[in-house]
C-alpha positions as CSV (number, residue, x, y, z in Angstrom):
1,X,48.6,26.6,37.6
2,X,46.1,29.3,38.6
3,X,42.4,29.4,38.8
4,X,40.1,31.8,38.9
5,X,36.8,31.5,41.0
6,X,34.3,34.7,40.6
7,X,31.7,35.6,43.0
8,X,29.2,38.3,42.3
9,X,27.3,39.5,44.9
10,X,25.4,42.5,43.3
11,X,25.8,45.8,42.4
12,X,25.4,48.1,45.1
13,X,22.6,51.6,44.3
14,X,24.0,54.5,42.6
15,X,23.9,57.5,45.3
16,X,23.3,60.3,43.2
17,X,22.7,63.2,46.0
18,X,26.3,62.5,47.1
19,X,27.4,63.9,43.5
20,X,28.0,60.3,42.1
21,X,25.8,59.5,39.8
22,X,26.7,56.0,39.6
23,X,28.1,53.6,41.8
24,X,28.8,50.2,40.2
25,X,30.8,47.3,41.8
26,X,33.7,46.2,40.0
27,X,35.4,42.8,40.1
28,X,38.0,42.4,42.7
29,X,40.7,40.2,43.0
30,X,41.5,38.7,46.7
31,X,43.8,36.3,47.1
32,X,43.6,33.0,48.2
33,X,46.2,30.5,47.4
34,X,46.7,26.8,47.5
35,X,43.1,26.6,47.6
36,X,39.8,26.8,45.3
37,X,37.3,28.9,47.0
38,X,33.6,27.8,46.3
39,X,32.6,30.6,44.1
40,X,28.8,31.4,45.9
41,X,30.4,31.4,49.5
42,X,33.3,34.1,49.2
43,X,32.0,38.2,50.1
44,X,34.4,39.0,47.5
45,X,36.0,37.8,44.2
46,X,38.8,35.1,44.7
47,X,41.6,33.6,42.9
48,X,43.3,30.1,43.9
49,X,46.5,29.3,42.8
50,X,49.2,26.3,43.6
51,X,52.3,25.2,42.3
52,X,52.8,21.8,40.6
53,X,56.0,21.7,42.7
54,X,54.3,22.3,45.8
55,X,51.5,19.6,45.4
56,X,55.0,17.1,44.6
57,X,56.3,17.7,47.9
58,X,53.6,18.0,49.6
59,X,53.2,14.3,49.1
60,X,56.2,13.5,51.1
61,X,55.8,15.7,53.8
62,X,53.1,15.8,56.4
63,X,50.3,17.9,55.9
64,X,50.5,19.9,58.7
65,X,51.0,23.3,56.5
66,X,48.0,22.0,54.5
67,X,46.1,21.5,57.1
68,X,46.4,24.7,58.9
69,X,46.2,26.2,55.9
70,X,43.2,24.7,54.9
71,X,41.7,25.6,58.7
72,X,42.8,29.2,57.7
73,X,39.9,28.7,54.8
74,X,37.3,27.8,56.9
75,X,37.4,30.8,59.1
76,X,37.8,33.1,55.8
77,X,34.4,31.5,54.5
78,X,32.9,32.2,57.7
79,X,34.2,35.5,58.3
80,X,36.3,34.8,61.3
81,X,39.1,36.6,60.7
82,X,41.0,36.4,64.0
83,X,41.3,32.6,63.8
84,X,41.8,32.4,60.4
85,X,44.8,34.8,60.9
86,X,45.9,32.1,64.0
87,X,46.3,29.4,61.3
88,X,47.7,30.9,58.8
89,X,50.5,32.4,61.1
90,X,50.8,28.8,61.8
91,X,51.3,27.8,58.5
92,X,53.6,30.6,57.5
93,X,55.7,29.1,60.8
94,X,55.6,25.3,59.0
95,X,56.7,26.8,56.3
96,X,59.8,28.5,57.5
97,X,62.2,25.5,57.1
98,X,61.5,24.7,53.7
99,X,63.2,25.8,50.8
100,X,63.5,28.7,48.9
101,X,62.2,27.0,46.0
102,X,59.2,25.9,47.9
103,X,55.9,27.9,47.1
104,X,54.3,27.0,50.5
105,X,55.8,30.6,52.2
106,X,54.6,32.9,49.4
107,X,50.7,31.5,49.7
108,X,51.4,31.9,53.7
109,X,52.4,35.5,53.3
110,X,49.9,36.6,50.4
111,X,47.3,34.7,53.0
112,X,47.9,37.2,55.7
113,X,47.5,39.8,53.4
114,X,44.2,39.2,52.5
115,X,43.4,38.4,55.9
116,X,45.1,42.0,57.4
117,X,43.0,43.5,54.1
118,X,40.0,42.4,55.6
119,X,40.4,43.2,59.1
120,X,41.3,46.9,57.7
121,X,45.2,47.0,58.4
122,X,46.3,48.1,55.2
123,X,50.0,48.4,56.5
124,X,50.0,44.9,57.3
125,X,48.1,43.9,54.6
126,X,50.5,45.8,52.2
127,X,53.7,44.2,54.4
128,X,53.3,40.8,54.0
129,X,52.0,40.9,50.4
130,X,55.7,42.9,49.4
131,X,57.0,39.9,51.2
132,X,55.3,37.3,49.3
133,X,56.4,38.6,45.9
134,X,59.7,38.3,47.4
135,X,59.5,34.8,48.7
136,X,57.9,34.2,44.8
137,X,60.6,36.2,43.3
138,X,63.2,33.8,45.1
139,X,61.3,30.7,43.9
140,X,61.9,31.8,40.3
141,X,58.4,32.5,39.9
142,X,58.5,36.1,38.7
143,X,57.1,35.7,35.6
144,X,54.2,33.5,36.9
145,X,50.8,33.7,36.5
146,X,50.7,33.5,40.9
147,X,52.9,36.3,41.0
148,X,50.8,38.3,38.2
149,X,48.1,37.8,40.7
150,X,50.0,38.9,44.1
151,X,51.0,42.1,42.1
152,X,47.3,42.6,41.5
153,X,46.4,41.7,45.3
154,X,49.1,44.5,46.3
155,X,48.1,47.3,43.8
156,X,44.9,46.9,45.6
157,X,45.8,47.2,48.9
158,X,48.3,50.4,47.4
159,X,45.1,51.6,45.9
160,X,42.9,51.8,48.9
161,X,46.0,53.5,50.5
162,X,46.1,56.4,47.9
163,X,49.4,55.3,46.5
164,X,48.1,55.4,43.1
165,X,51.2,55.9,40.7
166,X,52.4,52.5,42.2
167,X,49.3,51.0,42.3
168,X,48.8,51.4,38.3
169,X,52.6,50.6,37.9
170,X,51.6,46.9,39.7
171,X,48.1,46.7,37.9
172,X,49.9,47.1,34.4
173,X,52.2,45.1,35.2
174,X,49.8,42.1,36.1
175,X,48.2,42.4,32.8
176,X,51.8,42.0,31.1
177,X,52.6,38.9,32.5
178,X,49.1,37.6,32.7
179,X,48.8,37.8,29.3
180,X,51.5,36.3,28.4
181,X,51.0,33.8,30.7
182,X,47.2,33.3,29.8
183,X,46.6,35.1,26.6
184,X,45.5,38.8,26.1
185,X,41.8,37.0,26.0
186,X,41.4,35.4,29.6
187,X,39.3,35.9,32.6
188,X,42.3,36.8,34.9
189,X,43.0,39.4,32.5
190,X,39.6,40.9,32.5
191,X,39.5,40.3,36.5
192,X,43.0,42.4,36.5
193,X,41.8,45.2,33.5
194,X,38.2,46.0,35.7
195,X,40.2,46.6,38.6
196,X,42.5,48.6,37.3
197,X,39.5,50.5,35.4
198,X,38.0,51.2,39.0
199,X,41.4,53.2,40.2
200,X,41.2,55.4,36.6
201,X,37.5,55.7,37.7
202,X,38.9,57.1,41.4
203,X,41.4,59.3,39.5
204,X,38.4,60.6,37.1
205,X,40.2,59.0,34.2
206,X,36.7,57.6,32.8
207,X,38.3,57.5,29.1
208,X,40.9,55.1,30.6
209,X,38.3,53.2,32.8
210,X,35.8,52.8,29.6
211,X,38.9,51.6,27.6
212,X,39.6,48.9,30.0
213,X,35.8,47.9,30.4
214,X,35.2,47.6,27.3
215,X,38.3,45.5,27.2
216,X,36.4,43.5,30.4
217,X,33.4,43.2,28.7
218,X,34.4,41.3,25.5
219,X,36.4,38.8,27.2
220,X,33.9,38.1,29.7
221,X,31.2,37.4,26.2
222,X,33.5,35.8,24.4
223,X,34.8,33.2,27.2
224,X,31.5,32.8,29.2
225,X,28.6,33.8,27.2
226,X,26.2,36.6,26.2
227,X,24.1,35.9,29.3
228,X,26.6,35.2,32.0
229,X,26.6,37.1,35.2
230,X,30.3,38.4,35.4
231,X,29.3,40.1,32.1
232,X,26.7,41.9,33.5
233,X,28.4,43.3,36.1
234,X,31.7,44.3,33.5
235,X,28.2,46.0,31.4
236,X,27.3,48.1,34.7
237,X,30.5,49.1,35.3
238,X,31.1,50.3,31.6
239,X,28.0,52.0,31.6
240,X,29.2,53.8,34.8
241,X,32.0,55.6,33.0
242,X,30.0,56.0,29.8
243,X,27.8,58.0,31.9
244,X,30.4,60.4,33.4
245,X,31.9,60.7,30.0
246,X,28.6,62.3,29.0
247,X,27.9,58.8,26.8
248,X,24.1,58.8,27.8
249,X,23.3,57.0,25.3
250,X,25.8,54.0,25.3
251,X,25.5,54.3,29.0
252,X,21.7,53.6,28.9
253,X,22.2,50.8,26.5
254,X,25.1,49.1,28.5
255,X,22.5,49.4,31.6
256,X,19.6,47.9,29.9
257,X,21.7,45.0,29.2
258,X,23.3,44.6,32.1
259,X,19.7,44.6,33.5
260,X,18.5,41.8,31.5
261,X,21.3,39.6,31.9
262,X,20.7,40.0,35.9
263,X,16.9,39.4,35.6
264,X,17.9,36.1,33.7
265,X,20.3,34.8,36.2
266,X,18.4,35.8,39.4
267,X,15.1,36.5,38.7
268,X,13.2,39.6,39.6
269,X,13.7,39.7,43.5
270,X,17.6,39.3,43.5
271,X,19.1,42.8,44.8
272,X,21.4,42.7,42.2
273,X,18.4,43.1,39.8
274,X,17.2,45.8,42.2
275,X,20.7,47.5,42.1
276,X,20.7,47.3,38.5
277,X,17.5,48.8,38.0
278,X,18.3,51.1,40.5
279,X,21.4,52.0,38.5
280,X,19.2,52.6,34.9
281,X,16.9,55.0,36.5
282,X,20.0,57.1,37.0
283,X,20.3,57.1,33.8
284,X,16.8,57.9,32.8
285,X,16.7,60.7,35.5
286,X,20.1,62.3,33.1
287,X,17.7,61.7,30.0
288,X,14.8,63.5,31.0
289,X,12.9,60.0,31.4
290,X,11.7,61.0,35.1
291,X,8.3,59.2,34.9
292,X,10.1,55.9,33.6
293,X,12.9,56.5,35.9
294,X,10.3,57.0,39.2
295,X,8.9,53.2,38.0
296,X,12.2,51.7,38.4
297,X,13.3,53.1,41.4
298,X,9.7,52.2,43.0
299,X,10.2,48.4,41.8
300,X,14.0,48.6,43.3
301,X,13.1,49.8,46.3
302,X,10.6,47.3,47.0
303,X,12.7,44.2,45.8
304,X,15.8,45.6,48.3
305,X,13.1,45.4,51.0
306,X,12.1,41.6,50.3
307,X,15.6,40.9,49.4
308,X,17.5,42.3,52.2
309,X,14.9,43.5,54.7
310,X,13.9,47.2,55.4
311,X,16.7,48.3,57.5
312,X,19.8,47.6,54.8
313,X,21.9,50.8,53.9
314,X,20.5,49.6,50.2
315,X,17.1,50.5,51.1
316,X,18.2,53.6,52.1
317,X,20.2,54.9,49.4
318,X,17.5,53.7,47.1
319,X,15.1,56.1,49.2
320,X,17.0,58.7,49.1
321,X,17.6,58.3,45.3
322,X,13.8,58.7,45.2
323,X,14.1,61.9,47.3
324,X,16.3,63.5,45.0
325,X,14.2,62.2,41.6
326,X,11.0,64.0,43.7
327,X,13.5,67.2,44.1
328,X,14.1,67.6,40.4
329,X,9.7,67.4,40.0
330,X,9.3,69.6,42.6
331,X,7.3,66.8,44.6
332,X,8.5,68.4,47.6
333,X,6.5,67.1,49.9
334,X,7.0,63.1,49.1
335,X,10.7,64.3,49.2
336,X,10.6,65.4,52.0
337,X,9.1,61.9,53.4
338,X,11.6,60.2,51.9
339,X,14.4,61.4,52.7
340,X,13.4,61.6,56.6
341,X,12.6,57.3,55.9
342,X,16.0,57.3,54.2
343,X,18.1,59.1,57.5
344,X,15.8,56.9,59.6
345,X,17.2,53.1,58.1
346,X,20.6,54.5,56.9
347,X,20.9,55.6,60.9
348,X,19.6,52.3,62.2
349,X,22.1,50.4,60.1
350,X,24.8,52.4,59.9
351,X,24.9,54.5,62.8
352,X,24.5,58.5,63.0
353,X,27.7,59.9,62.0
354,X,27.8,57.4,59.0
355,X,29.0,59.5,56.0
356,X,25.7,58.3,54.4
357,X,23.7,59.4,57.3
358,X,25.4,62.9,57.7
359,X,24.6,63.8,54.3
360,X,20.9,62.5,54.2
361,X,20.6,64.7,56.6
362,X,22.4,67.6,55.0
363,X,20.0,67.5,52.4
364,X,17.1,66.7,54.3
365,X,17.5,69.8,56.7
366,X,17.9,71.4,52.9
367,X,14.6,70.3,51.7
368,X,12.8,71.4,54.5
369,X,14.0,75.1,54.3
370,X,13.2,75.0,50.3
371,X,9.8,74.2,51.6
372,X,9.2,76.9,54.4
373,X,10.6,79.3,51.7
C-alpha cells in the first residue's frame, strides 16, 4: 500500500533581475519507504510505502532490517546524512539473504538513493535507484503503486542530471500506472503530474507545464479542500507558467489565490506568505501595477526578515526584487541602496562567488554607471 505524506515549506521569491520572472516551488517526490515520514519534519515532500508481504514476514524475522532501517530515518529527519547512509547500507546488507520476492532490498536501495540525492551524488543516487526498480521488477511488483513511485524518484534524479527525454519517459510512465493503481484523481498523481510540469517548465514547455498544473490543482481541491496548503502551492506554480505564457491575467488570479489560501494557513508572518506576496508583485510589476506591486514587496521583505532573520538568501532576493521595481521608476538612487543591501546578505549567506551574488553585483556595478551617466 502506499502513502503519501506532503510537506510544504514555502515558496521560495521570484528573482526577476536574473531573467525569471517567477520562481515557484513545486512538489517533489523523495522517497522514503517502509516508513511514514511526519509530514512537518521532512525539508522536502515524501512518500512512504511497504508491502503487505513484507510487514507478514517481518513478523517472523528479527527486526534487525527494521531497526536499522528505522535508525536510517532518524538521521534523514535530522539531516545527518552520513550516518543515515551507515544504516541503511546496513540494512541493504540484512536484506541480502532474503528472497527475491521480499520487498525489504528494493526500500534498501531506493533508500540510498535518496540519501546519495541529498548528499549531491547524482550518479550514485541514479545507481541504486535503477537497482531498486530491478529488485521491485523481480518481486513482481512492476505494475505497483511503489514502483510508480521509484520511477518518479529516478526521473528526478535523471532530471537534475539533464537527461530529460528519459526523465519524461519515467514521469509519464508513473502517472500510467499510478493511475491505474490510484485513480486518475489522486494525490500521488498530482505529486507525480507537478513534478513532471517543473521539467516542461525547465524545457520552456509552459503550455505543457500549465496543462499538468492545472491537472494538479483540481485534484489537490477536489481531495483536500479549497483552502488546503498543497493547493496553494499547485496555484503558485500554475500561475508561474501562466505568466511566461503571457496569461497575465489568469496568472494574477492564480496568485491572488494562492495568496489567500497561505495567509489562511499561516498567518501573515509565515515566509511562505512572504514568498507568495513576493511572487504577485511580479505580477503587478508585468501589469503596470508598480505602486501596488512596491506595497507587497515592502510587506515581503519585512515578514522574510522576522521570519528568517536578515541574513537569509530570501531577504536578499526580495531586496534585489525591489532594486529592479525602483529601476523600472527610475528611483535610482533607492536602487542603488538596495541592491548594495542585497550583495551585502546574499554574500554573507551565500558566499561571494554565489551565482546569486555574482549577478547582484553585475547589476549593481550597472546601476551605478546608469547613474554617473
Amino acid at each position: 500500500m502506499l502513502q503519501v505524506v506532503q510537506k510544504l515549506t514555502y515558496l521560495p521569491p521570484r528573482f526577476f533581475g536574473s531573467g525569471t520572472p517567477l520562481w515557484c516551488r513545486t512538489v517533489r517526490f523523495a522517497l522514503v519507504l517502509a516508513f511514514i515520514i511526519p509530514s512537518m519534519q521532512m525539508p522536502l515532500v515524501a512518500a512512504a510505502a511497504h508491502s503487505e508481504a513484507a510487514e507478514g514476514q517481518a513478523k517472523e524475522k528479527p527486526p534487525s532490517w527494521h531497526r536499522e532501517t528505522e535508525l536510517g530515518r532518524m538521521a534523514l529527519l535530522k539531516g545527518e546524512f552520513d550516518q543515515a547512509l551507515d544504516h541503511f547500507q546496513k540494512a541493504l546488507s540484512l536484506s541480502q539473504p532474503l528472497p527475491a520476492s521480499d520487498s525489504r532490498k528494493a526500500i534498501s536501495l531506493s533508500n540510498l538513493s535518496l540519501i546519495y540525492k541529498h548528499k549531491g551524488d547524482l550518479s550514485q543516487a541514479e545507481s541504486y535507484s535503477r537497482q531498486a526498480l530491478k529488485a521491485m521488477n523481480a518481486a513482481g511488483m512492476k505494475d505497483a503503486s511503489m514502483f510508480s513511485v521509484e520511477l518518479n524518484n529516478l526521473a528526478g534524479v535523471l532530471s537534475e542530471e539533464g537527461k530529460y527525454a528519459e526523465a519524461i519517459e519515467l514521469y509519464d510512465s508513473s502517472l500510467l500506472i499510478l493511475a491505474k493503481a490510484k485513480g486518475e484523481v489522486s494525490l500521488e498523481v498530482a505529486a507525480v503530474a507537478d513534478n513532471l510540469a517543473s521539467l516542461h517548465k525547465k524545457l520552456k514547455q509552459y503550455e505543457d507545464a500549465a496543462r499538468l498544473e492545472e491537472k494538479a490543482v483540481q485534484i489537490y481541491q477536489a481531495k483536500l479542500g479549497a483552502e488546503h496548503r498543497e493547493l496553494a502551492v499547485a496555484l503558485g506554480n500554475l500561475a508561474d507558467s501562466y505568466l511566461n505564457l503571457g496569461r497575465i491575467s489568469e496568472a494574477r488570479a492564480a496568485s491572488e489565490r494562492s495568496l489567500s489560501v497561505m495567509r489562511k494557513n499561516f498567518g501573515d508572518k509565515h515566509p511562505a506568505v512572504a514568498s507568495a506576496m513576493d511572487n504577485l508583485a511580479g505580477i503587478y510589476i508585468k501589469e503596470g501595477k508598480l505602486v501596488e506591486a512596491e506595497a507587497l514587496e515592502l510587506r515581503a521583505l519585512d515578514t522574510f526578515k522576522e521570519s528568517l532573520g536578515e541574513n537569509h538568501p530570501d531577504v536578499a532576493i526580495c531586496l534585489d526584487n525591489l532594486s529592479d521595481l525602483y529601476t523600472l521608476q527610475k528611483r535610482y538612487k533607492q536602487a542603488i541602496r538596495r541592491a548594495e543591501d542585497a550583495l551585502s546578505v546574499a554574500e554573507r549567506s551565500l558566499g561571494k562567488e554565489h551565482a546569486l551574488s555574482l549577478s547582484i553585483k553585475t547589476r549593481l556595478n550597472s546601476l551605478k554607471e546608469r547613474e554617473q551617466k
